[in-house]
KOLTOR-455529 format. One line per field, with one value per residue (C-alpha): residue number from 1; residue in three letters; x, y, z. Coordinates in pm, 1 decimal, padded with zeros to 6 digits, always signed. Layout:
<nodes>
nr	[NUM/...];
rest	[ALA/...];
u	[X/...];
v	[Y/...];
w	[Z/...];
</nodes>
This chain:
<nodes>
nr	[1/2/3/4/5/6/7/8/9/10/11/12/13/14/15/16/17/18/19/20/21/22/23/24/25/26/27/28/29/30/31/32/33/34/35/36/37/38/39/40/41/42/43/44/45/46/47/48/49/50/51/52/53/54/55/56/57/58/59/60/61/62/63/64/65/66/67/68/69/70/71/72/73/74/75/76/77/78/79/80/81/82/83/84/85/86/87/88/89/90/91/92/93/94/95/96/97/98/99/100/101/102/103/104/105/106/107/108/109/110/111/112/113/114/115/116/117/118/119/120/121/122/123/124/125/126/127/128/129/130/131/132/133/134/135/136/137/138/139/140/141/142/143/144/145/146/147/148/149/150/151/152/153/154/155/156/157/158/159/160/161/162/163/164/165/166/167/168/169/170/171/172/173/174/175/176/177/178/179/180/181/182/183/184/185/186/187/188/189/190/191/192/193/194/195/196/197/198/199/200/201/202/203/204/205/206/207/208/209/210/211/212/213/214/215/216/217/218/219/220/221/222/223/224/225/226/227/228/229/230/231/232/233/234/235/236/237/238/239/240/241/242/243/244/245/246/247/248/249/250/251/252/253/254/255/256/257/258/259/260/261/262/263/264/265/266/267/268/269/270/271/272/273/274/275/276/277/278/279/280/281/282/283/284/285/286/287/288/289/290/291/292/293/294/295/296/297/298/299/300/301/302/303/304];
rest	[UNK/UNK/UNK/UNK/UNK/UNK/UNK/UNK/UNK/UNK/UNK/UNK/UNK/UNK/UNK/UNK/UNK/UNK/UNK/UNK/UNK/UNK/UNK/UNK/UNK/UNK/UNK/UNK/UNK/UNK/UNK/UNK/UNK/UNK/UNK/UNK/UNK/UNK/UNK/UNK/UNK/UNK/UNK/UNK/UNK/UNK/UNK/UNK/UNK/UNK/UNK/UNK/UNK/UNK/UNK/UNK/UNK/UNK/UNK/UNK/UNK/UNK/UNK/UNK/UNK/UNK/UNK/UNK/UNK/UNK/UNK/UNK/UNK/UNK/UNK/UNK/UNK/UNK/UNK/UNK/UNK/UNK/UNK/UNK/UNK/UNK/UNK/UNK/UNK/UNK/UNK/UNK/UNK/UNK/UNK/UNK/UNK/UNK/UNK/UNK/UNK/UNK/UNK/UNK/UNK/UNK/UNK/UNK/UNK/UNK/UNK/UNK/UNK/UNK/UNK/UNK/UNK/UNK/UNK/UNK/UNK/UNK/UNK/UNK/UNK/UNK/UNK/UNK/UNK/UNK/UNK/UNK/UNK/UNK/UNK/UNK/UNK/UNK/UNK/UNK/UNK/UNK/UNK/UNK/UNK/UNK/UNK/UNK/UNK/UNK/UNK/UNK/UNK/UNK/UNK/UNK/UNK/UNK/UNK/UNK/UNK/UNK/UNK/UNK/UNK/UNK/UNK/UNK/UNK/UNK/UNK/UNK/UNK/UNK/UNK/UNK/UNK/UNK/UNK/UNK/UNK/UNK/UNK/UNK/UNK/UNK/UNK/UNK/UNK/UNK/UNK/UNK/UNK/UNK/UNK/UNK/UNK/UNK/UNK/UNK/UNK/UNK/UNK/UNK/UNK/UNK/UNK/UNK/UNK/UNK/UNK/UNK/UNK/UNK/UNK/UNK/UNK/UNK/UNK/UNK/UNK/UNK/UNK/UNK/UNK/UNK/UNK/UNK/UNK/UNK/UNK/UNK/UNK/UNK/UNK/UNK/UNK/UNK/UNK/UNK/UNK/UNK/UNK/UNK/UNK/UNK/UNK/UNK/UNK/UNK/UNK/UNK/UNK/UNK/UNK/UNK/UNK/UNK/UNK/UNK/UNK/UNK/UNK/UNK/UNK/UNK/UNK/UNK/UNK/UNK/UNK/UNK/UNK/UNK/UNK/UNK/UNK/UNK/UNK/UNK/UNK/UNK/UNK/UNK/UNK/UNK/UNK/UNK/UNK/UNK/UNK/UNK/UNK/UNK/UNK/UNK/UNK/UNK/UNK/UNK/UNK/UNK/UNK/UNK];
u	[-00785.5/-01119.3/-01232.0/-01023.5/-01234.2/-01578.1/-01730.0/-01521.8/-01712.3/-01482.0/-01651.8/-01933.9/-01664.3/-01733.1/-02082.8/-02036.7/-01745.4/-01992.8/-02216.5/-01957.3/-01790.5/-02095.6/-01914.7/-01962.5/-01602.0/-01748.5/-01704.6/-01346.4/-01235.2/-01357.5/-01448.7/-01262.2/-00956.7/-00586.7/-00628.3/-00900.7/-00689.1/-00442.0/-00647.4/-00520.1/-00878.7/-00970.6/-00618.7/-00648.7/-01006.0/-00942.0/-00599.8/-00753.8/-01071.3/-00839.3/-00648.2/-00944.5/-01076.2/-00715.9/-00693.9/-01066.9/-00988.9/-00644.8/-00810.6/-01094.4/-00859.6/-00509.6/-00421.5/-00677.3/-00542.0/-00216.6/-00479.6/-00406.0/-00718.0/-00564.2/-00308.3/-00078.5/-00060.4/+00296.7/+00324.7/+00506.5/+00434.6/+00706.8/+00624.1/+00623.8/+00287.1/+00126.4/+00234.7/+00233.7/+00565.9/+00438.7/+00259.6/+00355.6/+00193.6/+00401.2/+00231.0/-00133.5/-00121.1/-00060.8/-00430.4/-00522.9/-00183.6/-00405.7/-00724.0/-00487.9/-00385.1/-00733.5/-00607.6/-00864.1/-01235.7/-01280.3/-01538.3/-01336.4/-01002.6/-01258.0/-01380.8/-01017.4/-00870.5/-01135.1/-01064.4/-00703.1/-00755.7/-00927.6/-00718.2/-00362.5/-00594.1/-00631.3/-00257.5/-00168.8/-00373.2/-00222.1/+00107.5/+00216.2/+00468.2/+00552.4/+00794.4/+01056.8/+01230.6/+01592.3/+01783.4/+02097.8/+02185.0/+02181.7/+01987.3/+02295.8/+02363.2/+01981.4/+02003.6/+02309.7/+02148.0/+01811.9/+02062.6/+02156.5/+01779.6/+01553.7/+01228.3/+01330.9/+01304.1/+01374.4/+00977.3/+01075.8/+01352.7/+01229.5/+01528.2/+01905.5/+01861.0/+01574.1/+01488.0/+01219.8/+01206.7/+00956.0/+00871.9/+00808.5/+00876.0/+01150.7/+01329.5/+01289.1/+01396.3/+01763.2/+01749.6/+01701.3/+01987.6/+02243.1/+02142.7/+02250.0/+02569.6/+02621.7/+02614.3/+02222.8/+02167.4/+01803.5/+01544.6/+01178.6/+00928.4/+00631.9/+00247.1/+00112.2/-00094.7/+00128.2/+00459.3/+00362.7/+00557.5/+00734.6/+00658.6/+00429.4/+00166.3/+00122.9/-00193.4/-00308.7/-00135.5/-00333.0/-00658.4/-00618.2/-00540.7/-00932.9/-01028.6/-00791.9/-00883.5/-01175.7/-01101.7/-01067.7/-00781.7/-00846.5/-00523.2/-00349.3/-00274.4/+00066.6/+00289.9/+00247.2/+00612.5/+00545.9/+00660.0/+00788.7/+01071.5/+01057.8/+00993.2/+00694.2/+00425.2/+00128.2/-00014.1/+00009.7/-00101.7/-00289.7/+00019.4/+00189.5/-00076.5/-00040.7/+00372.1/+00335.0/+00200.1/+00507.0/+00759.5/+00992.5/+00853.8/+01123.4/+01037.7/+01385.0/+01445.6/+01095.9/+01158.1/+01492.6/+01320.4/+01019.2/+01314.0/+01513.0/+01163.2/+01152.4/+00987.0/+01056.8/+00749.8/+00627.3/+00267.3/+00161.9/-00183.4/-00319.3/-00298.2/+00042.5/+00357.0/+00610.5/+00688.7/+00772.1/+00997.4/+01137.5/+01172.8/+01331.8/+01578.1/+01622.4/+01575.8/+01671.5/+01638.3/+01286.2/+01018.7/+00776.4/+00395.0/+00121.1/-00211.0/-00339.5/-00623.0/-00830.9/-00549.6/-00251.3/-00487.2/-00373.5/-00029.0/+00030.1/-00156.0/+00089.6/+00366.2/+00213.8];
v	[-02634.1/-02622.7/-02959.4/-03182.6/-02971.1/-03024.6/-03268.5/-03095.8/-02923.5/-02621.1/-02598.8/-02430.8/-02108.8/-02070.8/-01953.7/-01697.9/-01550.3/-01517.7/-01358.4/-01140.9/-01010.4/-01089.1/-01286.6/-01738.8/-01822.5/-02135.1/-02058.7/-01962.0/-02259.5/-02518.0/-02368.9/-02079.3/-02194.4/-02062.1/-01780.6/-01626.3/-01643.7/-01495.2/-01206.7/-01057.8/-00959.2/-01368.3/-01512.7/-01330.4/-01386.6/-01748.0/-01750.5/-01629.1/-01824.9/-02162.3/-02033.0/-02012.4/-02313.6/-02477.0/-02255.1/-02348.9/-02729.0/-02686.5/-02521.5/-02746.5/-03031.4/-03133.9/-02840.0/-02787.6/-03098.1/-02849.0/-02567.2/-02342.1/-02147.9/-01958.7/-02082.4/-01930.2/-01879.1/-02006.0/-01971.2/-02120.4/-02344.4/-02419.0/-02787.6/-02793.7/-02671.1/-02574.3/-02187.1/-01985.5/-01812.5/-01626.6/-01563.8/-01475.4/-01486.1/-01430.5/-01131.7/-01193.4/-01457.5/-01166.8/-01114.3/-01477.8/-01492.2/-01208.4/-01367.0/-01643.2/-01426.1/-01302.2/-00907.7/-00884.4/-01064.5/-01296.5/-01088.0/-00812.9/-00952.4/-01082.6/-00730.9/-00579.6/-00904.6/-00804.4/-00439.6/-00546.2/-00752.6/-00487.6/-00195.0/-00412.9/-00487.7/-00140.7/-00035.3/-00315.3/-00227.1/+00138.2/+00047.1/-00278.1/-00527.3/-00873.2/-01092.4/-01312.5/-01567.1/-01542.9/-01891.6/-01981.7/-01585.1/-01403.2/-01095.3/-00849.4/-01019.8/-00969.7/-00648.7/-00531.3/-00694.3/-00473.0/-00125.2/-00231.6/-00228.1/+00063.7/+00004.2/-00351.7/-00392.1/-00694.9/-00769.8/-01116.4/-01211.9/-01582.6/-01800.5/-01747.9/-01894.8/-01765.7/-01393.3/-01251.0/-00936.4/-00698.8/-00425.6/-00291.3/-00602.9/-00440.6/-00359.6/-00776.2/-00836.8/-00625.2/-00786.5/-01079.2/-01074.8/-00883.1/-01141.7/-01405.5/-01232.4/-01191.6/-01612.2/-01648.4/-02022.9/-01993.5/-01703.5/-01890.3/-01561.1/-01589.6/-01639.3/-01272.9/-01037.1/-00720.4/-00629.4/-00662.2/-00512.5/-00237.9/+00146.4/+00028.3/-00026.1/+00323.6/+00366.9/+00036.3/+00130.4/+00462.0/+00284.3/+00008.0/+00328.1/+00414.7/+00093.6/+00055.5/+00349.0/+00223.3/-00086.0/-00164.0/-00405.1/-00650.4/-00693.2/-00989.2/-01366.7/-01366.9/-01158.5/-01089.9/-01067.4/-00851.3/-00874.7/-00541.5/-00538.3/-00880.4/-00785.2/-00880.4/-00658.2/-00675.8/-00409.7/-00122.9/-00383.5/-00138.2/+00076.8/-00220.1/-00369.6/-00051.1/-00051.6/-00353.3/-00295.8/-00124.9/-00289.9/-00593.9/-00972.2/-00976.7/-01392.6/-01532.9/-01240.5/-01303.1/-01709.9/-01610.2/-01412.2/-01672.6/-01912.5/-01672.7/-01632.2/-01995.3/-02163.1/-02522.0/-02594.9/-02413.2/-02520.9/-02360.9/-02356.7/-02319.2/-02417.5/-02521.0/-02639.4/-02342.0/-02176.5/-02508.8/-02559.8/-02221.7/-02306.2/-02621.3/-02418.4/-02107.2/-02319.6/-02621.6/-02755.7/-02699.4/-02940.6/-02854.8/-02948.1/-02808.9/-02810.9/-02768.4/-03082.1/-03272.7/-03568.3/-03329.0/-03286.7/-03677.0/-03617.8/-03296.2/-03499.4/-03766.3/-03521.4/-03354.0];
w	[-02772.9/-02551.9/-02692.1/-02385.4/-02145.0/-02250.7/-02043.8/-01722.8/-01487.2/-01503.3/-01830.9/-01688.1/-01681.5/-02075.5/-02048.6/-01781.5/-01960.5/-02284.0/-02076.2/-01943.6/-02234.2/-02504.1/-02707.6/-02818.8/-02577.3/-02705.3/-03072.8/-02977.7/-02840.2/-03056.9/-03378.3/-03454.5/-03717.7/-03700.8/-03870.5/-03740.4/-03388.4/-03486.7/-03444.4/-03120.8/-02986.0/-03032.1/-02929.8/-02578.2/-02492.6/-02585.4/-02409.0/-02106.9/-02109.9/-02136.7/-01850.9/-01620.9/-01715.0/-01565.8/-01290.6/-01182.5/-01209.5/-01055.6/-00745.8/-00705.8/-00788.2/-00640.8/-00526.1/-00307.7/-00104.0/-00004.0/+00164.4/-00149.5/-00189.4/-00538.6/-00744.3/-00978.4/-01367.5/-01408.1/-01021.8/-00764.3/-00439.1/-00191.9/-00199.1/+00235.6/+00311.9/-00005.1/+00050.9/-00269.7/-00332.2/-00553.3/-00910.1/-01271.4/-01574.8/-01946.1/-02063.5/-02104.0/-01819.8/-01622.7/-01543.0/-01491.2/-01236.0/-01041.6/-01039.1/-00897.6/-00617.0/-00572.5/-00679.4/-00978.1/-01045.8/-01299.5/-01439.9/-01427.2/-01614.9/-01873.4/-01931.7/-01942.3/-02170.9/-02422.7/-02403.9/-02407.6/-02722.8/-02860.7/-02808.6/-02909.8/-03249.5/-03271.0/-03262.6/-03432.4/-03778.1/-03691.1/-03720.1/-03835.6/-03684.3/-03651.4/-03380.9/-03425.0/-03177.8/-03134.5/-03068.5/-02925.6/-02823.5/-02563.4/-02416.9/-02470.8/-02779.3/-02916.7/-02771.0/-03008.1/-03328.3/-03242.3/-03200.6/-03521.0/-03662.4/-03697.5/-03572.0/-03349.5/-02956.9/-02728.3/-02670.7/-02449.5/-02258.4/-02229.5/-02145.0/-02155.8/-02529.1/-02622.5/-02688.8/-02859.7/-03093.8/-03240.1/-03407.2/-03806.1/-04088.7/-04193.3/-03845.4/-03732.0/-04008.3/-03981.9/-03628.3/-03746.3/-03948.5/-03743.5/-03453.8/-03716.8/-03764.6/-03418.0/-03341.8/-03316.9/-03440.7/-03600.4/-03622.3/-03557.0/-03719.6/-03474.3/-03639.7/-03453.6/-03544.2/-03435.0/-03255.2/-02886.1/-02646.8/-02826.2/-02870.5/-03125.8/-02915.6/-02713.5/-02885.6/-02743.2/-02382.7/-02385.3/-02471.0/-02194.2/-01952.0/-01985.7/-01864.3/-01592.6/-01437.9/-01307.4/-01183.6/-00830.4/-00719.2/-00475.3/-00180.3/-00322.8/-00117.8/-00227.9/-00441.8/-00816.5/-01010.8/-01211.0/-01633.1/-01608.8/-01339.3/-01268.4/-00896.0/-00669.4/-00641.6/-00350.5/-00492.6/-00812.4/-01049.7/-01288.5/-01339.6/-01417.2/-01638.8/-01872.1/-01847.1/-01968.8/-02309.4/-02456.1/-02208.6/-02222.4/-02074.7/-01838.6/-01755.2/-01760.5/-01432.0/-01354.6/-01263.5/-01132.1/-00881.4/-00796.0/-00722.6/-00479.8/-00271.3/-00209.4/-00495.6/-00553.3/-00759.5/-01081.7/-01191.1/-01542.0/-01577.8/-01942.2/-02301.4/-02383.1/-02222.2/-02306.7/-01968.8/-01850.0/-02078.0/-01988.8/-01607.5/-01727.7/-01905.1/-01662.7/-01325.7/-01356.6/-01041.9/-00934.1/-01015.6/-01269.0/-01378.1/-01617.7/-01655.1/-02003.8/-02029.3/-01759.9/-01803.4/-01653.6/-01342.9/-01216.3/-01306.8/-01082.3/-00788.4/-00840.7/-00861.6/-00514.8];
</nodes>
């Protein structure tokens, strides 16, 4: 997924995040095959390095031409004036959405997605899981099927059709089936290496709690809603960095609430197109862009 970015001068970003976190970022993004990232400590540092890579481009790039110094992961711009409603990330994006708002270094998020990586490895060889994608029900819907389970959580509230679950084999998999009972059109099993987002990782939470604890946060630009509570946050972002480990991805609330601050505009920045598709689905009415190769950079000027 790096291989579009090569010959970008963003690229540069790849060697000082090897430095950084002593690892070939390199290796990640253009060698490494499928299975080898589905190893949580290589999807995130690779996730994250991606993300950068956008953000930098973005910044030095079209958006710059609106006065917007940082913008978001998933974030928002009004559209009149280039302000920045607000930024969001979906979980891991989380930490690139605050180098966005300026709350957290880029050296610094490196160091904390690689002890992030790390520590969800960790739980996740501890005790077991997997995730499943729930289409065509609801969140109280998914929510029932999982009370039926033992050992199944809601892990993403995505989109009013789209909910995510996780936890043991065994309990997505009674989820999976009661959901089905309960009107759920198709169960999608996700390709992860755990079952993020649940009680199952507290041994990963209480890892990432050593890290945070020495990190100084930055006063952000603009709000960070937060995957937690779905409410935006100036400040209190390691608290909510650690909640988030065993908590719901409350993103459906989470664009809900970007919209009733003002947003208009949602620009994703990273590998992929899926939150997009999300705000297509959960706002309908804003205007969307992403940024996942050097060829989306013309399209968002256009769109700007």
């Amino acid at each position: 997924m790096g291989a579009p970015w090569v010959d970008h001068e963003s690229w540069q970003l790849v060697g000082e995040l090897s430095d950084i976190v002593g690892r070939d970022v390199a290796e990640l993004l253009l060698e490494t095959d499928g299975d080898a990232l589905r190893a949580t400590r290589n999807a995130q540092l690779a996730t994250y390095a991606l993300s950068l890579i956008a953000l930098d481009a973005a910044t030095n790039g079209p958006l710059r031409r609106l006065g917007i110094g940082r913008p978001a992961t998933a974030g928002t711009g009004t559209g009149t004036g280039g302000a920045i409603a607000a930024v969001a990330g979906h979980s891991l994006g989380e930490y690139t959405a605050l180098v966005a708002a300026g709350a957290l270094k880029t050296e610094t998020g490196a160091e904390l997605v690689q002890a992030r990586g790390e520590a969800m490895q960790v739980a996740a060889e501890a005790s077991p899981g997997t995730m499943a994608a729930i289409l065509g029900l609801d969140l109280t819907g998914v929510t029932e099927a999982c009370d039926e389970a033992t050992g199944a959580w809601v892990a993403n509230d995505n989109t009013a059709g789209q909910v995510v679950v996780a936890g043991t084999v065994s309990g997505v998999e009674q989820a999976s089936a009661a959901a089905l009972r309960l009107g759920a059109k198709r169960v999608v099993p996700l390709q992860v290496g755990g079952a993020f987002h649940t009680p199952l990782m507290r041994l990963a939470q209480e890892r990432l709690d050593a890290e945070l604890t020495g990190v100084d946060f930055s006063p952000s630009t603009c709000p960070l809603v937060a995957n937690v509570d779905a409410t935006a946050h100036t400040d209190g972002f390691g608290p909510l960095l650690s909640a988030q480990l065993c908590s719901r991805v409350r993103w459906r609330e989470s664009l809900l609430t970007m919209a009733d601050m003002g947003a208009t505009l949602f620009v994703e920045l990273g590998p992929g197109t899926e939150l997009s598709g999300m705000v297509k689905r959960t706002v309908p009415d804003a205007a969307r862009a992403n940024v996942a190769a050097p060829q989306d950079l013309e399209a968002l000027s256009a769109l700007l």
